[in-house]
N, CA, C, O and CB atoms as a CASP TS submission, in Angstrom:
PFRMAT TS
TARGET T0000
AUTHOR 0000-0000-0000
METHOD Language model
MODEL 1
PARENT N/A
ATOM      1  N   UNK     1     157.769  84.814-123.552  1.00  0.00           N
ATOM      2  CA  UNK     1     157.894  84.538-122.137  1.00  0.00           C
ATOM      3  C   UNK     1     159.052  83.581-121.915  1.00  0.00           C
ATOM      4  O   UNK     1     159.012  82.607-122.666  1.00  0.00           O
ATOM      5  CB  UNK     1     156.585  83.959-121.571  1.00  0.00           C
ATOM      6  N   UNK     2     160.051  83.617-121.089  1.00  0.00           N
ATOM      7  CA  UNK     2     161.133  82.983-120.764  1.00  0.00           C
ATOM      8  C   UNK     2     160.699  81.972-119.807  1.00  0.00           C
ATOM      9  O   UNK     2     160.131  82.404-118.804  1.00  0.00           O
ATOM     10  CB  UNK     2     162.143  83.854-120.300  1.00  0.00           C
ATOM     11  N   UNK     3     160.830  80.902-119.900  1.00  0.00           N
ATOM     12  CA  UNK     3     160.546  79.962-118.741  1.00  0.00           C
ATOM     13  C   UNK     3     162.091  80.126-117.469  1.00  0.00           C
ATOM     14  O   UNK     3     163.206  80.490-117.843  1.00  0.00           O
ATOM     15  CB  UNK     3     160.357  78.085-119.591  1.00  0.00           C
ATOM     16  N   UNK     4     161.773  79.788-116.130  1.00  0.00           N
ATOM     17  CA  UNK     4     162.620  80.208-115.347  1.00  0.00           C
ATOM     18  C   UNK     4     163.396  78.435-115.542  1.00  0.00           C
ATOM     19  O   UNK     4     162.980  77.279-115.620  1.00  0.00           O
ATOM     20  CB  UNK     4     161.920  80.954-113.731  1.00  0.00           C
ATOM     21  N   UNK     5     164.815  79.204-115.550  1.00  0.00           N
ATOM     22  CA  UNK     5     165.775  77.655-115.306  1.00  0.00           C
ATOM     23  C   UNK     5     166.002  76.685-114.682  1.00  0.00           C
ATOM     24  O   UNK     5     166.117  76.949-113.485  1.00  0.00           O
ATOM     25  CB  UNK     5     166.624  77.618-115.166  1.00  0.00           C
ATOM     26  N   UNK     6     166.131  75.605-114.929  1.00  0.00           N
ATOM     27  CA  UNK     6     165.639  74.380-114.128  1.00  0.00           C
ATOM     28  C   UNK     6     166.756  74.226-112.906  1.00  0.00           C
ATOM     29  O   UNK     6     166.730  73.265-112.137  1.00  0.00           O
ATOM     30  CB  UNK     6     165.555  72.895-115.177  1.00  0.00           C
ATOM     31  N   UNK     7     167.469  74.998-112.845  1.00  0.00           N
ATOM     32  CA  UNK     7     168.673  74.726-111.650  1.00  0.00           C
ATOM     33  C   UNK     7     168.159  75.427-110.869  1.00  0.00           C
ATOM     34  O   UNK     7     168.224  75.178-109.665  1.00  0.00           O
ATOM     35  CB  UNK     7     170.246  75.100-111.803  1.00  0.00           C
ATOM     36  N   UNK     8     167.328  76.789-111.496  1.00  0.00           N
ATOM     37  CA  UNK     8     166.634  77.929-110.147  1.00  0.00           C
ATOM     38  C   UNK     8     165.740  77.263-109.889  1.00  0.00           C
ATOM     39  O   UNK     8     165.715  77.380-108.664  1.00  0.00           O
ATOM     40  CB  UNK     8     166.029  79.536-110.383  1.00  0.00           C
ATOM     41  N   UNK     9     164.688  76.408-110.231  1.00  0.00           N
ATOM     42  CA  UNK     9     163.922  75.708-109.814  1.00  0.00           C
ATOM     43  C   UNK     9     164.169  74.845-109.153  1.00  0.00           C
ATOM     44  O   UNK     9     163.344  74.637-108.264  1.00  0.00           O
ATOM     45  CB  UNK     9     163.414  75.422-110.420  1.00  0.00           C
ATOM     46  N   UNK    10     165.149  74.091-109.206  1.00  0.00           N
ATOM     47  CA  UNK    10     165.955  72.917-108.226  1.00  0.00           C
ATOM     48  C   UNK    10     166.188  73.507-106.951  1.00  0.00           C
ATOM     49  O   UNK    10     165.892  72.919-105.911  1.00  0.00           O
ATOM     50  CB  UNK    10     167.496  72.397-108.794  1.00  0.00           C
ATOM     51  N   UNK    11     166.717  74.667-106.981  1.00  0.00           N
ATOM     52  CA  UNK    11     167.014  75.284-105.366  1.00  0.00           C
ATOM     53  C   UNK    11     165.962  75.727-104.681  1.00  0.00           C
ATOM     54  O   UNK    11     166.188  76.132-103.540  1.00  0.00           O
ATOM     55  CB  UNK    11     167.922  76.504-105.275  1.00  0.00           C
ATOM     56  N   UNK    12     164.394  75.767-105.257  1.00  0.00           N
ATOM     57  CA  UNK    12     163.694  75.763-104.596  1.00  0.00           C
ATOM     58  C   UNK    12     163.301  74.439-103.969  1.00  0.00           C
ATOM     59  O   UNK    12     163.370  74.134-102.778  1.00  0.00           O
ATOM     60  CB  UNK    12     162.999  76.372-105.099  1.00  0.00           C
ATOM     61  N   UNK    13     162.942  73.819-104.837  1.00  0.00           N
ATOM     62  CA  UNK    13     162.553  72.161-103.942  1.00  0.00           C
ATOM     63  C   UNK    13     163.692  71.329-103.421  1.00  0.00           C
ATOM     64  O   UNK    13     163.588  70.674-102.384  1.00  0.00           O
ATOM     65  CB  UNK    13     161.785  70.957-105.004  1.00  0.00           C
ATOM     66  N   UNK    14     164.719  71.363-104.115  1.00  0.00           N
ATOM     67  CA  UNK    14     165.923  71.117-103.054  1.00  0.00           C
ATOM     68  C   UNK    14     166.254  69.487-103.172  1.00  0.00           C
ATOM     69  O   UNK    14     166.790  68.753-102.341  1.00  0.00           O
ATOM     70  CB  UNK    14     165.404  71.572-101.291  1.00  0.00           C
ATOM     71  N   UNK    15     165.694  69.157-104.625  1.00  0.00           N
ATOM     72  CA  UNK    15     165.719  67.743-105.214  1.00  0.00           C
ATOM     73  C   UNK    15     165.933  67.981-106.390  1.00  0.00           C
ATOM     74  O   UNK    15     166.115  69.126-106.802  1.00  0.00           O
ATOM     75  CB  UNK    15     164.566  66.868-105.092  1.00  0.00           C
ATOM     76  N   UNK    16     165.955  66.530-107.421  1.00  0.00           N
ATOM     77  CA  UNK    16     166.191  66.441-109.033  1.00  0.00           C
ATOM     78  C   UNK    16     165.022  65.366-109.460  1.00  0.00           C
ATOM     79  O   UNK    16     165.078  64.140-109.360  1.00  0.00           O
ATOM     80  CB  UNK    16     167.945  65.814-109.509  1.00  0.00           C
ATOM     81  N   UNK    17     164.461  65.787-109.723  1.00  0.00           N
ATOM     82  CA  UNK    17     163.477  64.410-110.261  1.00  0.00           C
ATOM     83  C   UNK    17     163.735  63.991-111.399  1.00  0.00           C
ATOM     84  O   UNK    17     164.233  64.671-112.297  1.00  0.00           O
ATOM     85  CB  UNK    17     161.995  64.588-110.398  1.00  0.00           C
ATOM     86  N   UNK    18     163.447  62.933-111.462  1.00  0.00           N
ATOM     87  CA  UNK    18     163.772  61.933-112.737  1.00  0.00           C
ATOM     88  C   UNK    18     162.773  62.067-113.453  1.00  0.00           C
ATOM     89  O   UNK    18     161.854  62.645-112.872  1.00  0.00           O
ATOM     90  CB  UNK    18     163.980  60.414-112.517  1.00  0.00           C
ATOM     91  N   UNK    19     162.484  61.647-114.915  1.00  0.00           N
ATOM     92  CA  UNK    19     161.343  61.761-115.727  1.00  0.00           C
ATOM     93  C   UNK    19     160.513  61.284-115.438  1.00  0.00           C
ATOM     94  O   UNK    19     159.441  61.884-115.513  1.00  0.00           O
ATOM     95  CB  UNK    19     161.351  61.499-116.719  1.00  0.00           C
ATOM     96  N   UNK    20     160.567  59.929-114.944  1.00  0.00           N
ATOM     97  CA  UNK    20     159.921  59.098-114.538  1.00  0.00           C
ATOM     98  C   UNK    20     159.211  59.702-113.209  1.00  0.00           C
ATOM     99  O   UNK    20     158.052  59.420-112.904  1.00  0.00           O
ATOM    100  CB  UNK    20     160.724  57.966-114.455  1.00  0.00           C
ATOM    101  N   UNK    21     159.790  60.304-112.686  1.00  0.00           N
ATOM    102  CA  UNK    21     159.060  61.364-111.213  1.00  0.00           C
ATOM    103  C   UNK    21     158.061  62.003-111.554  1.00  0.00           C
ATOM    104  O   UNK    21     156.906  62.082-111.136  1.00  0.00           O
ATOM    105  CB  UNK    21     159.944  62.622-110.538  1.00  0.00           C
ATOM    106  N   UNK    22     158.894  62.666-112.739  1.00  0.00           N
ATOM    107  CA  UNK    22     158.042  63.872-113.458  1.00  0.00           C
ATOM    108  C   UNK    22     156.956  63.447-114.453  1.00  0.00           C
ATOM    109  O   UNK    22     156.096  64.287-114.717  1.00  0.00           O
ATOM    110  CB  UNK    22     159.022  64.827-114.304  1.00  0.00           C
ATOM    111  N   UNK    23     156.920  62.752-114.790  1.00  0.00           N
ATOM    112  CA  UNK    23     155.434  61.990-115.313  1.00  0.00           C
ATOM    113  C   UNK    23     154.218  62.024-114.766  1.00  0.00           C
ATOM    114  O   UNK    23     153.147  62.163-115.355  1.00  0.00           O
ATOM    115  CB  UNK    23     155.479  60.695-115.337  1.00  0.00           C
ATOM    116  N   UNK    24     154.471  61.852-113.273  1.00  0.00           N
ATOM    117  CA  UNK    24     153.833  61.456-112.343  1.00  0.00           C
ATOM    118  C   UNK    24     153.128  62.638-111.999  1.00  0.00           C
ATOM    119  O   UNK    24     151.968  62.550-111.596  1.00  0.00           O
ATOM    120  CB  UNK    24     154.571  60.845-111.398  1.00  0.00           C
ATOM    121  N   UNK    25     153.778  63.894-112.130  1.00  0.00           N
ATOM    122  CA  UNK    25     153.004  65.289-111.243  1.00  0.00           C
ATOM    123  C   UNK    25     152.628  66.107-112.208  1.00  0.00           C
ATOM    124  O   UNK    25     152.092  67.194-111.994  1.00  0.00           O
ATOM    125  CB  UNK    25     153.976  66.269-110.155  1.00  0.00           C
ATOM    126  N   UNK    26     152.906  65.599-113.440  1.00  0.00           N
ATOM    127  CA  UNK    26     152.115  66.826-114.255  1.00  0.00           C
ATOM    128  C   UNK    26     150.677  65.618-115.214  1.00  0.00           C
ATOM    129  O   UNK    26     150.543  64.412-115.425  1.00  0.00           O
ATOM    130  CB  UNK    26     153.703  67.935-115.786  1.00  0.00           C
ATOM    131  N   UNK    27     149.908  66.879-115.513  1.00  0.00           N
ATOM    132  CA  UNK    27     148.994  66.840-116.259  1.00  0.00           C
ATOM    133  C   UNK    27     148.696  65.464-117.287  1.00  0.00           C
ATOM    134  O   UNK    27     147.960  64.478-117.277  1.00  0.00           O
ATOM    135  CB  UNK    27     149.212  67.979-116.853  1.00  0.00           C
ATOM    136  N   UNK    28     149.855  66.118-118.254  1.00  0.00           N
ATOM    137  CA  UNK    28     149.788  65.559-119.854  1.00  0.00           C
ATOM    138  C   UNK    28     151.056  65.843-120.096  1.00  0.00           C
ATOM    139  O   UNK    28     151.615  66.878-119.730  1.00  0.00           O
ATOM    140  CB  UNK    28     148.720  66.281-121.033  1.00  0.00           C
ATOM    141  N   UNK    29     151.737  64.628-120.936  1.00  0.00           N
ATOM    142  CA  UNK    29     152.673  64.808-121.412  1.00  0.00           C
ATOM    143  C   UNK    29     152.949  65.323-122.799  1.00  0.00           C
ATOM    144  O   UNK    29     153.967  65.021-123.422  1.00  0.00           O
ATOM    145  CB  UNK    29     153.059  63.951-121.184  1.00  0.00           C
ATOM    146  N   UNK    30     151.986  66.127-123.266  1.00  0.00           N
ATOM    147  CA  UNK    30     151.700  66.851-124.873  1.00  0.00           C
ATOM    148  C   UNK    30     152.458  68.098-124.283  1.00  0.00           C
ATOM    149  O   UNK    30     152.213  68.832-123.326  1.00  0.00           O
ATOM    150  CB  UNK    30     149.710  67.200-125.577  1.00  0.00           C
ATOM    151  N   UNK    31     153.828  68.049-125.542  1.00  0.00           N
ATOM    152  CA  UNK    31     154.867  69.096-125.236  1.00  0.00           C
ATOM    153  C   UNK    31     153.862  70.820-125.430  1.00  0.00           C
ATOM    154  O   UNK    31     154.215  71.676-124.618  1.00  0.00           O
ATOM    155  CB  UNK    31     156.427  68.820-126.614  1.00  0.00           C
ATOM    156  N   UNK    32     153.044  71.123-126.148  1.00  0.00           N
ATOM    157  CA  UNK    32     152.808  72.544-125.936  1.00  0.00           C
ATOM    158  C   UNK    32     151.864  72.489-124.874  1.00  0.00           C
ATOM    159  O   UNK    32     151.212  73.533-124.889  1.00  0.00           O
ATOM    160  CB  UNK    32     152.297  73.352-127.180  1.00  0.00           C
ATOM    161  N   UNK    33     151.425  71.560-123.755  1.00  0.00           N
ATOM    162  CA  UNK    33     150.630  71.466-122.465  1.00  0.00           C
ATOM    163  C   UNK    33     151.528  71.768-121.592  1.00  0.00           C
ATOM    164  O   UNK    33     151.319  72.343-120.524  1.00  0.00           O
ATOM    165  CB  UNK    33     149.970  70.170-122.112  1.00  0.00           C
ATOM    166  N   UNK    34     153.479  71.060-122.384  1.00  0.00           N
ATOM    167  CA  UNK    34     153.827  70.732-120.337  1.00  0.00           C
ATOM    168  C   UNK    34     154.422  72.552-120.851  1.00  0.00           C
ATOM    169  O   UNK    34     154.730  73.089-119.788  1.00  0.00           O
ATOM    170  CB  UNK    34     155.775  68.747-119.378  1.00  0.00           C
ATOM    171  N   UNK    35     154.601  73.323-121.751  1.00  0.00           N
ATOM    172  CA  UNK    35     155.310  74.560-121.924  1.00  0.00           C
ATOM    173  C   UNK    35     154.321  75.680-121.445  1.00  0.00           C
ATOM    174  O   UNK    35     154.718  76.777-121.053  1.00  0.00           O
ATOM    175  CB  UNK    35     155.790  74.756-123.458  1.00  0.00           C
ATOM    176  N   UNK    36     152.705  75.233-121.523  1.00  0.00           N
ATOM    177  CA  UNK    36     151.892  76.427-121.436  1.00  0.00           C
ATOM    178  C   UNK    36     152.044  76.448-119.735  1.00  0.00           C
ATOM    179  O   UNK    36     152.134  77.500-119.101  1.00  0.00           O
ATOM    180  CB  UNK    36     150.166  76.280-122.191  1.00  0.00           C
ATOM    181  N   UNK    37     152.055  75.096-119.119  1.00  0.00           N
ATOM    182  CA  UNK    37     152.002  75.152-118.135  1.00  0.00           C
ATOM    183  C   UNK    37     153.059  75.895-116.942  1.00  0.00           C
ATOM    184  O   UNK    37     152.801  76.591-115.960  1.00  0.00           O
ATOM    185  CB  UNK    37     151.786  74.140-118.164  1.00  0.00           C
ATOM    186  N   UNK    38     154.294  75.421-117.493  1.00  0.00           N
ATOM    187  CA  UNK    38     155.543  75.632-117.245  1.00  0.00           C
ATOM    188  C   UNK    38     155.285  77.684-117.377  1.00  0.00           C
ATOM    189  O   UNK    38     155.604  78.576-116.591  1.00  0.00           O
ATOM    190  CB  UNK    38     156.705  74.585-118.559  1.00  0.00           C
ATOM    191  N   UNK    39     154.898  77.706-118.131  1.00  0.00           N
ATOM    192  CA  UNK    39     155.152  79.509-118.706  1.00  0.00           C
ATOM    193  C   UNK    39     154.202  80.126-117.356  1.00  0.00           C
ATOM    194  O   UNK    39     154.468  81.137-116.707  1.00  0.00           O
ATOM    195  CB  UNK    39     154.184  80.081-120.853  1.00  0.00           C
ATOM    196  N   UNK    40     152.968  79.150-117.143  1.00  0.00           N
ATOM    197  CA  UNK    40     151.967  79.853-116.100  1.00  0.00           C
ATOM    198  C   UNK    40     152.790  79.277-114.605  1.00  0.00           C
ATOM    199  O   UNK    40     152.419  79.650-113.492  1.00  0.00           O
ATOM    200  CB  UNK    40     149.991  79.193-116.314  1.00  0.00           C
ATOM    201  N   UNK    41     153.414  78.759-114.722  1.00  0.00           N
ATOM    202  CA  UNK    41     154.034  78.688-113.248  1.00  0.00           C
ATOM    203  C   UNK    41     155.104  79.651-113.000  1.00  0.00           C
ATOM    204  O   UNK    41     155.207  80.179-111.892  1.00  0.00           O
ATOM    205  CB  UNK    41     154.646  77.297-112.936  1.00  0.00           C
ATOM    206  N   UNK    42     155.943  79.928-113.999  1.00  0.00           N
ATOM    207  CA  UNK    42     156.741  80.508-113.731  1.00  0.00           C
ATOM    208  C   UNK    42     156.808  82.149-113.794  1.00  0.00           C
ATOM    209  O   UNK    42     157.617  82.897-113.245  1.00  0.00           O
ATOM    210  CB  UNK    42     157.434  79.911-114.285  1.00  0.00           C
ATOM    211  N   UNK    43     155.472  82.523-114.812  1.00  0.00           N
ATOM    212  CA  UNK    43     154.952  84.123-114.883  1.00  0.00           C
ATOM    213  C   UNK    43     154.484  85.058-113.053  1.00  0.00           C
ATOM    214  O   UNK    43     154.160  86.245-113.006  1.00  0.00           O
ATOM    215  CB  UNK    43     153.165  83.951-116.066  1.00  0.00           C
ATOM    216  N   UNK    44     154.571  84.218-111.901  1.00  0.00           N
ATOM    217  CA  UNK    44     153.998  84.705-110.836  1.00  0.00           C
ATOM    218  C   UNK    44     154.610  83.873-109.782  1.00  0.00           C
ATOM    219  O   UNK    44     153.947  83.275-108.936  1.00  0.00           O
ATOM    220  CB  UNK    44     152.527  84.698-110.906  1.00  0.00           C
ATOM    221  N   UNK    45     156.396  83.849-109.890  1.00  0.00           N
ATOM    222  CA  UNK    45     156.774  82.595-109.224  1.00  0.00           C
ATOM    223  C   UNK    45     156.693  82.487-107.709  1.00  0.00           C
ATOM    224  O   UNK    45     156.473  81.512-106.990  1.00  0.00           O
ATOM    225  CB  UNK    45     158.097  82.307-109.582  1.00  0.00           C
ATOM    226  N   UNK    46     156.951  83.861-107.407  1.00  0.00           N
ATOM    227  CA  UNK    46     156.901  83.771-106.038  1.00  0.00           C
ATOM    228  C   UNK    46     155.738  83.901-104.979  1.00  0.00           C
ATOM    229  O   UNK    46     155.705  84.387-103.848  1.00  0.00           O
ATOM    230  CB  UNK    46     157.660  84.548-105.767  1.00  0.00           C
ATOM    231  N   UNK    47     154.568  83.133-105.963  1.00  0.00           N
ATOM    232  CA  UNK    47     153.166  82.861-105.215  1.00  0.00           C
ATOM    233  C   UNK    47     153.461  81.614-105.215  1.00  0.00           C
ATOM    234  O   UNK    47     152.933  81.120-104.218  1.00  0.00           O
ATOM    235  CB  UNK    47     151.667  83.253-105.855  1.00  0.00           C
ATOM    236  N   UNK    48     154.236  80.544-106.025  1.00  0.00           N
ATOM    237  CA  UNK    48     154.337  79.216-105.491  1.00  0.00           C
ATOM    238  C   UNK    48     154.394  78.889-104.767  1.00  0.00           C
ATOM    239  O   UNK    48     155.249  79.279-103.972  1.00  0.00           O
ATOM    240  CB  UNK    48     154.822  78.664-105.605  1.00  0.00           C
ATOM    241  N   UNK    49     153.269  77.628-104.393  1.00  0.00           N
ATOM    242  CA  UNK    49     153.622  76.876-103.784  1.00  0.00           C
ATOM    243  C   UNK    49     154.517  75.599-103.268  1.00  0.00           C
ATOM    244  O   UNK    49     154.659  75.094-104.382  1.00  0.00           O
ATOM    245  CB  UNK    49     153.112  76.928-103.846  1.00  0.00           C
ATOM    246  N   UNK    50     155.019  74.967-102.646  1.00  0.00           N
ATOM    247  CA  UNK    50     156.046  73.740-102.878  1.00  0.00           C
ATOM    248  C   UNK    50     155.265  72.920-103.626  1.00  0.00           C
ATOM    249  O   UNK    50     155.980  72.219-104.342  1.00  0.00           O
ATOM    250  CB  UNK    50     156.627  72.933-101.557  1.00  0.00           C
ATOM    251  N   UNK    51     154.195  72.720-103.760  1.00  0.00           N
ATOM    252  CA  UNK    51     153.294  71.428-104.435  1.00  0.00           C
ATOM    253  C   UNK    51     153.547  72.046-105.995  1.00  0.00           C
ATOM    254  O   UNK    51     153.863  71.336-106.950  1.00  0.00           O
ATOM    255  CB  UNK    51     151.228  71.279-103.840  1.00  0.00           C
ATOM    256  N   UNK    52     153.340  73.544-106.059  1.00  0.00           N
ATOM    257  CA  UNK    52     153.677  74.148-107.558  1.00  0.00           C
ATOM    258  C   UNK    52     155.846  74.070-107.917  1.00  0.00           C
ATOM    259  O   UNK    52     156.243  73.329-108.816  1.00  0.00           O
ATOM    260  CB  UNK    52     152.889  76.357-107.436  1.00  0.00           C
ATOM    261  N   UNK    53     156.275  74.420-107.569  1.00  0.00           N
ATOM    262  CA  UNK    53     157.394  74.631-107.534  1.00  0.00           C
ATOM    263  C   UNK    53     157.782  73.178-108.221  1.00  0.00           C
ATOM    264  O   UNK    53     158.456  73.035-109.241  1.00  0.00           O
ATOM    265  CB  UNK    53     157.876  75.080-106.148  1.00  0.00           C
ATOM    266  N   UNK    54     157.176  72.107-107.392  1.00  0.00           N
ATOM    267  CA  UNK    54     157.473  70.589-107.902  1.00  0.00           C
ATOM    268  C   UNK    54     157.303  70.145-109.450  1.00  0.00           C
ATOM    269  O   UNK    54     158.028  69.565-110.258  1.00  0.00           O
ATOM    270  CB  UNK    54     156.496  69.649-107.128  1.00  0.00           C
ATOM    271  N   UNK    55     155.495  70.905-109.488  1.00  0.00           N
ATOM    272  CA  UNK    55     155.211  70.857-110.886  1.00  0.00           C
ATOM    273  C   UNK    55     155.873  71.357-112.181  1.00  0.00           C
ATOM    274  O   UNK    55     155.839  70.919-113.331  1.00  0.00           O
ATOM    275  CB  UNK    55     154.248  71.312-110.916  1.00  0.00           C
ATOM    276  N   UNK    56     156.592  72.598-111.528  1.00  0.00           N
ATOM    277  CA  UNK    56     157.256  73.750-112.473  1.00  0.00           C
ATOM    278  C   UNK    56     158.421  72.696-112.784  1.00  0.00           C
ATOM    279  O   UNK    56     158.672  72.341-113.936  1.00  0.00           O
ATOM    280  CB  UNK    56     157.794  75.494-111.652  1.00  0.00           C
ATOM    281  N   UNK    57     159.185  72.174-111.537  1.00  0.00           N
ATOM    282  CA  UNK    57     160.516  71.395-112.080  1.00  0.00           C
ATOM    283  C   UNK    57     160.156  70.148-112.900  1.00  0.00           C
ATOM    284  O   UNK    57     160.887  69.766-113.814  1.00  0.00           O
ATOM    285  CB  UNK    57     161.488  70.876-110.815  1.00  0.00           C
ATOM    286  N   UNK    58     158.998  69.507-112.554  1.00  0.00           N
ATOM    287  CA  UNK    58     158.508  68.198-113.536  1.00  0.00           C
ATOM    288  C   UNK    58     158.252  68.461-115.283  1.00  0.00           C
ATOM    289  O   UNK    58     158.358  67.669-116.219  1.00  0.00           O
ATOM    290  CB  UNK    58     156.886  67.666-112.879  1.00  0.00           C
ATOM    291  N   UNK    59     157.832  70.087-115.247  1.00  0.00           N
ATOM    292  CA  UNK    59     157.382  70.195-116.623  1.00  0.00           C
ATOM    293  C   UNK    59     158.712  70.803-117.142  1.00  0.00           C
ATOM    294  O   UNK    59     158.933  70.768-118.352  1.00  0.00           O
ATOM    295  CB  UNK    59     155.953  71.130-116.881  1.00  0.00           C
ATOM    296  N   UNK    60     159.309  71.172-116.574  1.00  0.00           N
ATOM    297  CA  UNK    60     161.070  71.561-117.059  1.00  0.00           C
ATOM    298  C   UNK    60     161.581  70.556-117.441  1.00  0.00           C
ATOM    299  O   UNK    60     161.654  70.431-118.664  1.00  0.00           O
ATOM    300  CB  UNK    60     162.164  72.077-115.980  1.00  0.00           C
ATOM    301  N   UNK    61     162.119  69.482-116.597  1.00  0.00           N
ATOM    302  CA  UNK    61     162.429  67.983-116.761  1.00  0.00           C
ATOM    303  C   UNK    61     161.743  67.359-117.807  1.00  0.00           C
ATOM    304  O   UNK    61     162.543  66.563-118.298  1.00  0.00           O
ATOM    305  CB  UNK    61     162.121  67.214-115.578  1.00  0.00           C
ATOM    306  N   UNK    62     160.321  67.289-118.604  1.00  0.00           N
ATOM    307  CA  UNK    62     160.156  67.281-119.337  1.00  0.00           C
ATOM    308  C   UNK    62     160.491  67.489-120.608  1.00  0.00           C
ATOM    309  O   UNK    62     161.043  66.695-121.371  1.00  0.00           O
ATOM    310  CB  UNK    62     159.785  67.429-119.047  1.00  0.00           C
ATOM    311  N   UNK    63     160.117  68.659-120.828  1.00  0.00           N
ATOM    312  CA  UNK    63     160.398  69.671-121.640  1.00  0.00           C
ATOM    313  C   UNK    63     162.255  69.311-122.260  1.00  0.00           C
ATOM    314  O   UNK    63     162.718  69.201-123.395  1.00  0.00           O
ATOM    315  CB  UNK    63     160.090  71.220-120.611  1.00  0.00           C
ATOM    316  N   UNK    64     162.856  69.223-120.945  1.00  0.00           N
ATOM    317  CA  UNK    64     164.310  69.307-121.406  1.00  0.00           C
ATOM    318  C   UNK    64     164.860  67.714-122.148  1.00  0.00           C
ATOM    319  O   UNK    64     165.738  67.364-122.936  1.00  0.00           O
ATOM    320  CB  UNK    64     165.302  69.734-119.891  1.00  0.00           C
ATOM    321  N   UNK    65     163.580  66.951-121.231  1.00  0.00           N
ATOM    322  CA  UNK    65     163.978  64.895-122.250  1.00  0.00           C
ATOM    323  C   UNK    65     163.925  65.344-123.152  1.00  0.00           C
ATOM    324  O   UNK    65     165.037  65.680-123.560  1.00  0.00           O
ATOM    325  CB  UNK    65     162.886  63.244-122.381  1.00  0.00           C
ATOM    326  N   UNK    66     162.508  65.756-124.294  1.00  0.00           N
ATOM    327  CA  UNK    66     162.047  66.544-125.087  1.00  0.00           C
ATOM    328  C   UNK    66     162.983  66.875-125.731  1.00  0.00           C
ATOM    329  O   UNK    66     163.075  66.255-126.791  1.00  0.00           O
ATOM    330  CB  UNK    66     161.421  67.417-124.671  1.00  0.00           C
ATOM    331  N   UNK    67     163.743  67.607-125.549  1.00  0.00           N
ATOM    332  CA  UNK    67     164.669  68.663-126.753  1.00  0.00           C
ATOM    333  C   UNK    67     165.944  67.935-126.595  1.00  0.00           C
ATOM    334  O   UNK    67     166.888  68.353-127.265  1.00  0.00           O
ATOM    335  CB  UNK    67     164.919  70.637-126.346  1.00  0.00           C
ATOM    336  N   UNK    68     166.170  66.714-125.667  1.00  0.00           N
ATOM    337  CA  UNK    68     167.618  66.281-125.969  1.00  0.00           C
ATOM    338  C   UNK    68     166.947  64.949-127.222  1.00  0.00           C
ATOM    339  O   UNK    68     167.709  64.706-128.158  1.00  0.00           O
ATOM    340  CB  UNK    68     168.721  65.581-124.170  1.00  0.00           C
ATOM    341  N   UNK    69     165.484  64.109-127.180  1.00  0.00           N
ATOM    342  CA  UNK    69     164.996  63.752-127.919  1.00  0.00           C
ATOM    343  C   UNK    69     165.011  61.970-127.840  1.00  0.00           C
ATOM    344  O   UNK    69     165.128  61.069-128.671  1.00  0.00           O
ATOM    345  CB  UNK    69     165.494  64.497-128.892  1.00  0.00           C
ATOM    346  N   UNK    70     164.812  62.057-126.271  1.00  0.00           N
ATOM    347  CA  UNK    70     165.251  60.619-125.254  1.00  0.00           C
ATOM    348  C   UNK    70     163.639  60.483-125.414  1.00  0.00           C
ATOM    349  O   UNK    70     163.043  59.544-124.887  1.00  0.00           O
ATOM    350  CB  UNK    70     166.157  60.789-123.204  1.00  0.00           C
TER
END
C-alpha cells in the first residue's frame, strides 16, 4: 500500500504542522501505529474528513522525522 504524499496532503488542509503539532493529533507515537494508521487514512481518501485529513498529515510528519532520524 502506498501512503499518499505529504504535499498532497498539505493541499488539503492548507497548513504544515510541525512535529510538535503532530504529536498532539495522533494516537501513539510507535512508528508501525503512526504507518498502519496513515495506510487506513489514506486507502479511502476521499471520505475524509478535515479532522482526518489533519491526522493523515500528522502521521506523515511523523513518519517523515522518523526516517530523516531527528
Amino acid at each position: 500500500m502506498n501512503l499518499i504524499k505529504l504535499d498532497a496532503v498539505r493541499h488539503h488542509t492548507r497548513r504544515e504542522l510541525t512535529p510538535a503539532e503532530a504529536r498532539r493529533l495522533v494516537v501513539s507515537a510507535n512508528l508501525s501505529v503512526l504507518k498502519a494508521q496513515a495506510a487506513a487514512l489514506s486507502l479511502h481518501s476521499w471520505c475524509n474528513t478535515p479532522k482526518e485529513w489533519l491526522q493523515l498529515e500528522a502521521c506523515l510528519v511523523l513518519i517523515e522525522e522518523r526516517r530523516r532520524g531527528r
